[in-house]
C-alpha positions as CSV (number, residue, x, y, z in Angstrom):
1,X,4.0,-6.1,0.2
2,X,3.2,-3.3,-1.9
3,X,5.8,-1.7,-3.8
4,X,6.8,1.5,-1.8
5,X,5.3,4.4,-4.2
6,X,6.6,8.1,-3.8
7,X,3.5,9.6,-5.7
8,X,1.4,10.0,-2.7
9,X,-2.2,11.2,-3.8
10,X,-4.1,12.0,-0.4
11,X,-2.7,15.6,-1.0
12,X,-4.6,19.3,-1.7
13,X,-3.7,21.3,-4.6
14,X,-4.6,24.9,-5.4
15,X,-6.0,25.8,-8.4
16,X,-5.1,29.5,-9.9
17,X,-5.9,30.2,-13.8
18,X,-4.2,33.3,-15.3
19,X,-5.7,32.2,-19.0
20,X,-9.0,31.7,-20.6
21,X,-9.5,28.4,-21.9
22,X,-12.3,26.5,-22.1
23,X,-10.5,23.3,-19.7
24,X,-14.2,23.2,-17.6
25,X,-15.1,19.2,-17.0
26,X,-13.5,15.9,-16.6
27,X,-9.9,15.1,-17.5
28,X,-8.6,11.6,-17.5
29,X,-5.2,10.0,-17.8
30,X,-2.8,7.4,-16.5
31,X,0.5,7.9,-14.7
32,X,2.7,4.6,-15.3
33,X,5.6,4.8,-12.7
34,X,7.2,1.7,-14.7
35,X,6.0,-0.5,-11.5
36,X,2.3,0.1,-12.2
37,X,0.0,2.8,-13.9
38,X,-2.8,4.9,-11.6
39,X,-5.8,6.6,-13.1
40,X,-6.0,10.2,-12.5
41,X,-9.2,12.5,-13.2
42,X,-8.9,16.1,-12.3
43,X,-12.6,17.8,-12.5
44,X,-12.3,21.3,-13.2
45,X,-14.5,24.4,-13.3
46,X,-14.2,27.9,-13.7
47,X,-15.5,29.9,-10.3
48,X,-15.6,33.7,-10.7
49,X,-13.1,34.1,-13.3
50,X,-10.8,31.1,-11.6
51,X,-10.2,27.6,-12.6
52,X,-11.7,25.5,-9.3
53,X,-11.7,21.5,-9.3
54,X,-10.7,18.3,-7.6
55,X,-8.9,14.9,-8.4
56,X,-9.6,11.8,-8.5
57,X,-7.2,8.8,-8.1
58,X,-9.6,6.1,-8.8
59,X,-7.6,3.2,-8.2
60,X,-6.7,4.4,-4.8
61,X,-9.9,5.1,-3.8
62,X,-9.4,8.3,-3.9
63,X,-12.2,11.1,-4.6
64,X,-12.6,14.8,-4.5
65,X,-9.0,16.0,-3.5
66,X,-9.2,19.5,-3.5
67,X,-7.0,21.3,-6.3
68,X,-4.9,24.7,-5.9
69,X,-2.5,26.1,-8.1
70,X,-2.2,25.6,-11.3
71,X,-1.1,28.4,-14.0
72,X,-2.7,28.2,-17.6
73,X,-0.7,31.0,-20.0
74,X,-1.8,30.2,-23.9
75,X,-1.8,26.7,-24.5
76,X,1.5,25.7,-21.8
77,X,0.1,24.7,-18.5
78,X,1.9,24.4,-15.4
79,X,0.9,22.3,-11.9
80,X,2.8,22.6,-8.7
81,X,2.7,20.8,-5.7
82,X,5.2,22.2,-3.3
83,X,4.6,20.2,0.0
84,X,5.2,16.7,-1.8
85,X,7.7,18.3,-4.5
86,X,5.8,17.2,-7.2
87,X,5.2,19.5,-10.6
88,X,3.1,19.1,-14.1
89,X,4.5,20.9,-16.4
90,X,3.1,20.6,-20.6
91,X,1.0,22.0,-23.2
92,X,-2.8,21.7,-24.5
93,X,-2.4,20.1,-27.8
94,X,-6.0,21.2,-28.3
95,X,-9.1,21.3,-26.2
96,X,-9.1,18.0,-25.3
97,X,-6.0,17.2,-24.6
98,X,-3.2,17.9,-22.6
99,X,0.4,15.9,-22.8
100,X,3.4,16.9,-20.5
101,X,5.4,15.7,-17.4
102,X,5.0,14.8,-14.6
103,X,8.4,15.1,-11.6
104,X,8.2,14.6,-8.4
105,X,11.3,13.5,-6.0
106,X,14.1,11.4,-8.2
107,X,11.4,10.4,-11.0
108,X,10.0,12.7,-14.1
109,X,7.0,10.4,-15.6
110,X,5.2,11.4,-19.0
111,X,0.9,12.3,-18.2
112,X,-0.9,12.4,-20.9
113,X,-4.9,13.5,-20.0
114,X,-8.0,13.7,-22.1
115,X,-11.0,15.3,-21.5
116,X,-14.0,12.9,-21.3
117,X,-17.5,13.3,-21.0
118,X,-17.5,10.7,-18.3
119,X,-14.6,9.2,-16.4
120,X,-14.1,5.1,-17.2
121,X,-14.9,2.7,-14.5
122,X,-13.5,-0.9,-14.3
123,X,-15.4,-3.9,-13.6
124,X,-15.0,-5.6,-10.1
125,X,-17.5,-8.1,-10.2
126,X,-17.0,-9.4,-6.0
127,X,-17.3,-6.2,-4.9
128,X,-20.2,-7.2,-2.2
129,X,-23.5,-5.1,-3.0
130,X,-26.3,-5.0,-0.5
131,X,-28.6,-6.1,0.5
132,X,-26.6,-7.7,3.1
133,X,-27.8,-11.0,5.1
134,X,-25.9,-9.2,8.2
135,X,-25.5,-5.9,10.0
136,X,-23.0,-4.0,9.1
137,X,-22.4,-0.4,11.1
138,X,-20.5,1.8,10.4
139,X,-18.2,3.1,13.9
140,X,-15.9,5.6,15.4
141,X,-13.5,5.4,18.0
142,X,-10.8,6.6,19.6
143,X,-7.1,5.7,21.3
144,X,-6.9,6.2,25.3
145,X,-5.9,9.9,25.0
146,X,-8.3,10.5,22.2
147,X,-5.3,12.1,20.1
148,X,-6.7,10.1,17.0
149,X,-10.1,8.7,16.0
150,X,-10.6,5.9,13.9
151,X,-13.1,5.5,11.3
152,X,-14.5,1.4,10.3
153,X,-17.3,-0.6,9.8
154,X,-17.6,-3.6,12.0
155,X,-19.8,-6.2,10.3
156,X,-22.0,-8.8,12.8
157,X,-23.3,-12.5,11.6
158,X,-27.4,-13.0,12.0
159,X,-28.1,-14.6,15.3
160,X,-27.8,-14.1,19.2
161,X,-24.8,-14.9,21.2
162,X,-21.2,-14.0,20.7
163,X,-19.2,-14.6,17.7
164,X,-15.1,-15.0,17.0
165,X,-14.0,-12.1,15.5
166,X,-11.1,-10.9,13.3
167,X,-9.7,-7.3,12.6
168,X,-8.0,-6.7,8.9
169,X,-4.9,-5.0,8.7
170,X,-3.9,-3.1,5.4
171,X,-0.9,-3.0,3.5
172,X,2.3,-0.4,2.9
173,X,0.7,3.2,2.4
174,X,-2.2,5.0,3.4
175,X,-5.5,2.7,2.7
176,X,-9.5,3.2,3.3
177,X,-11.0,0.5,5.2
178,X,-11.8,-1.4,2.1
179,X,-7.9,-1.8,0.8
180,X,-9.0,0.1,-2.0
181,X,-6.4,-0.1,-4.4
182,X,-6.7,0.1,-8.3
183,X,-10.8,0.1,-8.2
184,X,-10.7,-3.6,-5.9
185,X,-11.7,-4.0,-2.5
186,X,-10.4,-7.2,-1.0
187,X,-10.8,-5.9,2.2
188,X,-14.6,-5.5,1.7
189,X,-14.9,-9.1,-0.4
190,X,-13.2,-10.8,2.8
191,X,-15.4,-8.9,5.4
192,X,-18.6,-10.2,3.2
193,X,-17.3,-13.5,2.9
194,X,-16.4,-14.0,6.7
195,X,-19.4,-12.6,8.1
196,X,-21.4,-14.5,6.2
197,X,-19.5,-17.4,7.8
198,X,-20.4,-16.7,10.9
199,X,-17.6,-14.0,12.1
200,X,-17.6,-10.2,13.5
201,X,-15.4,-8.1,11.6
202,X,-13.4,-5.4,11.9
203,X,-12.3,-3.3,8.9
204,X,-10.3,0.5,9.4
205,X,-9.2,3.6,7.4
206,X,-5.2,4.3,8.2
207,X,-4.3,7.1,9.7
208,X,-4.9,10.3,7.6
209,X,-7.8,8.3,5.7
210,X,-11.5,8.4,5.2
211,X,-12.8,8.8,8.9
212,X,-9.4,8.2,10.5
213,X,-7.5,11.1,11.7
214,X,-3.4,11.3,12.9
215,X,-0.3,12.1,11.1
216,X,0.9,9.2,8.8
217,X,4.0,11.7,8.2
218,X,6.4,10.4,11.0
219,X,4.2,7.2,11.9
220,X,6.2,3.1,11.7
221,X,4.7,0.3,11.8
222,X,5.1,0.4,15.2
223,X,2.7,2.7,15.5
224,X,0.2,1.1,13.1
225,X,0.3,-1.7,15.9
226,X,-0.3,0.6,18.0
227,X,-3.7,1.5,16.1
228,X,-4.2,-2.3,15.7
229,X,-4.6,-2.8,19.3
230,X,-6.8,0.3,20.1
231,X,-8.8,-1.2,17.3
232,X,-8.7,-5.3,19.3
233,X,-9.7,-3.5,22.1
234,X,-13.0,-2.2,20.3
235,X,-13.5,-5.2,19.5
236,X,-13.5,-6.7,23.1
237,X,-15.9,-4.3,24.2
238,X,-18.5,-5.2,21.6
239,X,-21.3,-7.7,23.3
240,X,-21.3,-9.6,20.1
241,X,-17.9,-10.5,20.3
242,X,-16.3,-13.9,21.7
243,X,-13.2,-12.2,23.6
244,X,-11.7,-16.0,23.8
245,X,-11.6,-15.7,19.9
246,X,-10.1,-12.9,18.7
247,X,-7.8,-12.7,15.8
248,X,-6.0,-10.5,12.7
249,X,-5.8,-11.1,9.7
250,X,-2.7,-8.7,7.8
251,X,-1.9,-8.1,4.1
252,X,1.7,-7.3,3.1
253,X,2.7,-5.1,5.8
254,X,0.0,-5.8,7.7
255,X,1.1,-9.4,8.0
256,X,3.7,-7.7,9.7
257,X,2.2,-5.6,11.8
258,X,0.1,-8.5,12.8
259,X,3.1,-10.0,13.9
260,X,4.4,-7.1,16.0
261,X,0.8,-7.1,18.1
262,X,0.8,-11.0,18.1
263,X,4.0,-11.2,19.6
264,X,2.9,-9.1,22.5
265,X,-0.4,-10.1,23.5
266,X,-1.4,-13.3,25.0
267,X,-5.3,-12.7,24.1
268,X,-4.7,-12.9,20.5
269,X,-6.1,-16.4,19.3
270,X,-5.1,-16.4,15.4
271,X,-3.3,-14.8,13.0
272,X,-4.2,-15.4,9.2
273,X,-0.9,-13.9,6.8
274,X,-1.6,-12.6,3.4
275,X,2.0,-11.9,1.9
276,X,3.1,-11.2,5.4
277,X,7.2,-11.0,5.2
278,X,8.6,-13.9,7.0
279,X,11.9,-13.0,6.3
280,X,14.4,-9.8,6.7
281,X,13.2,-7.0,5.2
282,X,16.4,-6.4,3.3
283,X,16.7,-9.8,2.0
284,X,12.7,-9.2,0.8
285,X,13.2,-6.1,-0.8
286,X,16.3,-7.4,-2.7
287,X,14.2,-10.0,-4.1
288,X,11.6,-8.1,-4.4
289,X,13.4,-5.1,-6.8
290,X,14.6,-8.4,-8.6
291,X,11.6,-9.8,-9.7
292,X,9.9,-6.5,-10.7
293,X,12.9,-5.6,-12.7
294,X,12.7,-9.2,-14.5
295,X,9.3,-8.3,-15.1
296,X,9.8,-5.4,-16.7
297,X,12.3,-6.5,-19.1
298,X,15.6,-5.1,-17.2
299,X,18.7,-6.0,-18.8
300,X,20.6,-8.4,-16.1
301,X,23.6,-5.4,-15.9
302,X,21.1,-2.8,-14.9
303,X,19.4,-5.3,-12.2
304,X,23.1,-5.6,-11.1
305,X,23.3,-2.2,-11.1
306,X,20.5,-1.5,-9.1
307,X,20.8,-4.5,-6.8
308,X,24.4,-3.4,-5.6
309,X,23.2,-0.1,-5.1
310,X,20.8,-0.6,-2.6
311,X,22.7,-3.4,-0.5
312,X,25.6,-0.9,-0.3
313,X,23.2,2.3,0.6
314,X,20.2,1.5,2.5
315,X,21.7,0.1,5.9
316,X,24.5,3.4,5.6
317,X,21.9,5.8,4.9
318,X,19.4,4.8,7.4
319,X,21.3,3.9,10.5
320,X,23.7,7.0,10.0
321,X,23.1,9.4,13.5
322,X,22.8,12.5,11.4
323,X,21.6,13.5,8.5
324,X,24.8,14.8,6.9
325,X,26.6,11.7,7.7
326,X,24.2,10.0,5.9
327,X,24.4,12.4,2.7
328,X,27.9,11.6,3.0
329,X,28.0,8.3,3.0
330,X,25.5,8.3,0.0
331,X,27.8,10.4,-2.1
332,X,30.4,8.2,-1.6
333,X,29.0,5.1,-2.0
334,X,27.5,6.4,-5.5
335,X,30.8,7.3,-6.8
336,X,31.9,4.3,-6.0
337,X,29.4,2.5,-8.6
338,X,30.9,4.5,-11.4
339,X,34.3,2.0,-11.0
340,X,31.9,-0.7,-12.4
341,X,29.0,0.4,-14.4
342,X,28.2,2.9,-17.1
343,X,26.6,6.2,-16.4
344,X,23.8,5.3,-18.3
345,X,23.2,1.6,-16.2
346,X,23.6,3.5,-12.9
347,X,20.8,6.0,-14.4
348,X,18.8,3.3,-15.4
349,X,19.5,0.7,-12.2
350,X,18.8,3.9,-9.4
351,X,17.0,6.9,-11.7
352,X,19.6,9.2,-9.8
353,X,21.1,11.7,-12.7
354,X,22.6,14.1,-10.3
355,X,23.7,15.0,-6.9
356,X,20.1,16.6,-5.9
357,X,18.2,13.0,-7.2
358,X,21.1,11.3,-4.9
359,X,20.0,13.8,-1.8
360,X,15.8,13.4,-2.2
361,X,16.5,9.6,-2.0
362,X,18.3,9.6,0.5
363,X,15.5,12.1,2.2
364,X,13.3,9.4,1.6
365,X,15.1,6.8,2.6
366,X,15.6,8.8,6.0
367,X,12.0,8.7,6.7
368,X,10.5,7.3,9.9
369,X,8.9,4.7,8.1
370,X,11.2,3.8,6.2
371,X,14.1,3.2,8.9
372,X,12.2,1.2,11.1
373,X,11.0,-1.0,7.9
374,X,14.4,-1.7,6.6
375,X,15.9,-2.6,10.0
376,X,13.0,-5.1,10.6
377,X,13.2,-8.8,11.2
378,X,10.1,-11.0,11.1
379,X,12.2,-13.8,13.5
380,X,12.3,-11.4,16.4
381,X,8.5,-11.6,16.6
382,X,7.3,-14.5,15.4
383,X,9.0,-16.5,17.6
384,X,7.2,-15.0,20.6
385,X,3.5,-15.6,19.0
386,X,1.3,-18.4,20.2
387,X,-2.1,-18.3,18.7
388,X,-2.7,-20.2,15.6
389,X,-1.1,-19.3,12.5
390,X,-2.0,-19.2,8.8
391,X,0.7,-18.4,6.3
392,X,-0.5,-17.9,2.6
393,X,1.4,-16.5,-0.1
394,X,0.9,-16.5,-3.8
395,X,3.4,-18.7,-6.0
396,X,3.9,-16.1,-8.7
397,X,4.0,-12.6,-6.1
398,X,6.8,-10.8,-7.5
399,X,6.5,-8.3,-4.3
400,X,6.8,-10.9,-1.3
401,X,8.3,-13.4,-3.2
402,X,7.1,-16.8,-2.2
403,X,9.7,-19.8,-1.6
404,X,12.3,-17.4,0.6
405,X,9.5,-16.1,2.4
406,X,7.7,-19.1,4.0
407,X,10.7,-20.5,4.3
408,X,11.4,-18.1,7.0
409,X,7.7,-18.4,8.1
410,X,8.4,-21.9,8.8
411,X,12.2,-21.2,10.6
412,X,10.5,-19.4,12.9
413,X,7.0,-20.8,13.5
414,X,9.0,-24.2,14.7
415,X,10.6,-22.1,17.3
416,X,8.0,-20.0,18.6
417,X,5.0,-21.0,20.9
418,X,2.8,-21.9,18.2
419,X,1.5,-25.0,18.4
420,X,-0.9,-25.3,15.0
421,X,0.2,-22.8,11.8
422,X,-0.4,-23.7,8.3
423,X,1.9,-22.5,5.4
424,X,1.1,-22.6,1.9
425,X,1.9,-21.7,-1.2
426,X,-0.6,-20.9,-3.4
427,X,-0.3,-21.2,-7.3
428,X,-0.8,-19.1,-10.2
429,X,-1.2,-16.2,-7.5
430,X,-0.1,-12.9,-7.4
431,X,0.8,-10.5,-4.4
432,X,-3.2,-9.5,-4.3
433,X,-3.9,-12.9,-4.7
434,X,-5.3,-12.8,-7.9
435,X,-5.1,-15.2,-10.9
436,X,-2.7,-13.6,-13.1
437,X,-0.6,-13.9,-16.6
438,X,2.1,-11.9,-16.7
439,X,1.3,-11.4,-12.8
440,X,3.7,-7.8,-12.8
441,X,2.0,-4.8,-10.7
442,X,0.6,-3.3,-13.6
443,X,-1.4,-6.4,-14.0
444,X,-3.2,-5.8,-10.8
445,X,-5.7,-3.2,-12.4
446,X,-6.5,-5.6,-15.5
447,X,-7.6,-8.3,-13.7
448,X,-11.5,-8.2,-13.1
449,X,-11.2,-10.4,-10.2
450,X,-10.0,-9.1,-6.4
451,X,-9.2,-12.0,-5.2
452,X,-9.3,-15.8,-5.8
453,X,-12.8,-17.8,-4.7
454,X,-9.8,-20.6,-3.5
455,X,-8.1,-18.2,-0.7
456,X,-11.1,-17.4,0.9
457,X,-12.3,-21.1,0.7
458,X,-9.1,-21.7,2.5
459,X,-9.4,-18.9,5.0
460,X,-12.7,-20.0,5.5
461,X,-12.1,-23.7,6.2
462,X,-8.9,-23.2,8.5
463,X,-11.1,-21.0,10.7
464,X,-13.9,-23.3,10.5
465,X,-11.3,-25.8,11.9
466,X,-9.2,-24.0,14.2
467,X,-11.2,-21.0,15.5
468,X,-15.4,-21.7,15.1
């Protein structure tokens, strides 16, 4: 499951220059949150006497974000974003580049940017290219109350007759239809590659995204089932589509999510589990902040540190009945840690330096999505699916780690009312199921390949045997 990331990038900036410097054209540079680094263009221009431009976050998938306020006084350059909290602050070294910080909730992050006469792309060589030997339409449609629309391509094998069908389900935070994240597709590689095998599918934009519209603000994963099964029902009105053989097929949360659908409708006939959590989500998390800590050479009494801190705050802080309590609760808890670490581990362990770091996490934490995420247990719905099952999940994933994981995937599959699942563990893999080295998130946007030729050969095969 993705790492949950605070620097949320399908946002609008202004753009307001007070200065004349010649900043026109393309701007590159990477912000490394220590967890992974993103690409970040800004292209800027100057529009009757104003600095205009957009952004770019090319390994979200990301493109021409509107930008709005930025002041320019000498060579000191400032950038504000007030509705995520987030503010650039640094200096032109010269006209090329630009070095500074970026802060935004409990985290301040050094940018760098450099203007470039063209922005760098990355290789992604199974990125499918037409021409295609299917159809492939692009669709909109829309819940029962047509409060939201959703935006996807649907792709449909050669041939007459009716075909089994699968939707795919996206990760943690807002993703295109493709699961665009650091320049890869894998949502677009596995639509090509099942299609080609003979099987309709369904790909999305989240809510907020691309084509899609609705408020990701104060949506849960229950409410991304909720878009899963407007999006199942599309597919059962389709003509092309064998309604006896309809499936999902979920990525990190979206394994989840495909869980929560699966365990309430009898008409689903598979469900295929990329890094789908199969155990509490508290237990995975813990693990999960663990081996991305290891991986980025944490000293053992800082991963301590950190590990203590969020077993004693997260349950407090996010089943608390009010807002205050919570704070509360929080302040106590974090004075608490001093008894046993330094000030400089607990810095280090929880980036909280002061009381207002302490009260923006806890203002995250507090989110709707993240409440009904960290009170969720896989058991409660797995054990009420029935259609086949397919559990895969890289050996080396340091997000979803693997052993703990299908190990509750299998608790539960032997009591539920599924009769045939598969659960493997897949070697040398990471959590996008790629072939990887030192297989930490920052690895992800290194690696040329999007995912490995094995796991779809696997996908493929289990669905030629238990679905076709």
């Amino acid at each position: 499951m993705k790492q949950i990331c605070f620097f949320t990038l399908s946002i609008f900036f202004s753009l307001l220059s007070i200065a004349q410097k010649p900043i026109e054209g393309a701007w590159e540079g990477r912000l490394n949150t220590g967890s992974f680094s993103l690409r970040l263009v800004f292209h800027l221009k100057k529009d009757a006497g104003f600095f205009t431009g957009t952004m770019d976050s090319p390994d979200q998938g990301a493109k021409d974000i509107a930008l709005t306020k930025v002041t320019l006084v000498g060579d000191s350059l400032g950038m504000e974003v007030a509705n995520i909290g987030g503010k650039a602050s640094g200096r032109l070294v010269n006209d090329t580049v630009f070095v500074g910080q970026w802060s935004q909730s409990v985290a301040s992050l050094p940018l760098e940017l450099k203007k470039v006469a063209h922005p760098s792309t990355v290789n992604r060589p199974q990125t499918p290219k037409p021409p295609f030997p299917y159809a492939a339409e692009d669709v909109i449609y829309a819940n029962k109350d047509h409060s939201i629309q959703y935006g996807a391509t649907i792709t449909i094998p050669q041939g007459e007759g009716s075909f089994p069908a699968v939707i795919l389900i996206t990760g943690s935070g807002q993703q295109n239809r493709d699961e665009e994240l650091f320049g890869h597709k894998p949502f677009a590689v596995i639509a090509d590659f099942l299609t080609r095998q003979g099987y309709v599918v369904l790909r999305v934009d989240d809510r907020g995204i691309g084509k899609t519209t609705g408020n990701a603000d104060s949506a849960t994963s229950r409410d991304y089932a909720d878009d899963v099964n407007v999006g199942l029902d599309y597919l059962r009105s389709r003509k092309e589509v064998d309604k006896s053989k309809i499936g999902m097929l979920g990525h990190s949360e979206g394994g989840m999510i495909a869980q929560i659908v699966a365990a309430e409708r009898p008409d689903i006939a598979f469900v295929i589990s990329l890094a789908g959590p199969g155990e509490k989500i508290t237990d995975l998390m813990r693990e999960q902040s663990k081996a991305i800590m290891e991986s980025a050479g944490a000293s053992k009494e800082v991963i301590d540190a950190s590990l203590r801190f969020n077993q004693m705050v997260i349950i407090p802080v996010i089943t608390a009945p009010t807002d205050t309590i919570a704070r509360l609760a929080a302040k106590t808890i974090f004075a608490n840690l001093f008894k046993n670490y330094s000030k400089a581990t607990i810095e280090a362990a929880t980036g909280v330096t002061g009381e207002q770091d302490l009260m923006n996490l806890v203002g995250v934490y507090r989110q709707p999505w993240m409440r009904y995420f960290f009170q969720y247990n896989p058991d409660q719905y797995i054990r009420k699916m029935k259609g086949k099952v397919l559990v895969l999940n890289g050996e080396k994933d340091i997000q979803v780690v693997s052993k703990s994981n299908l190990a509750g995937w299998k608790a539960s599959l032997a009591k539920s009312g599924v009769k045939k699942y598969d659960v493997v563990e897949l070697p040398g893999l990471n959590h996008l199921f790629q072939h990887c080295k030192t297989c930490s998130v920052p690895e992800y946007a290194q690696i040329e390949e999007t995912i490995s030729p094995e796991v779809l050969e696997i996908i493929g095969n289990w669905m030629k045997a238990n679905v076709k």
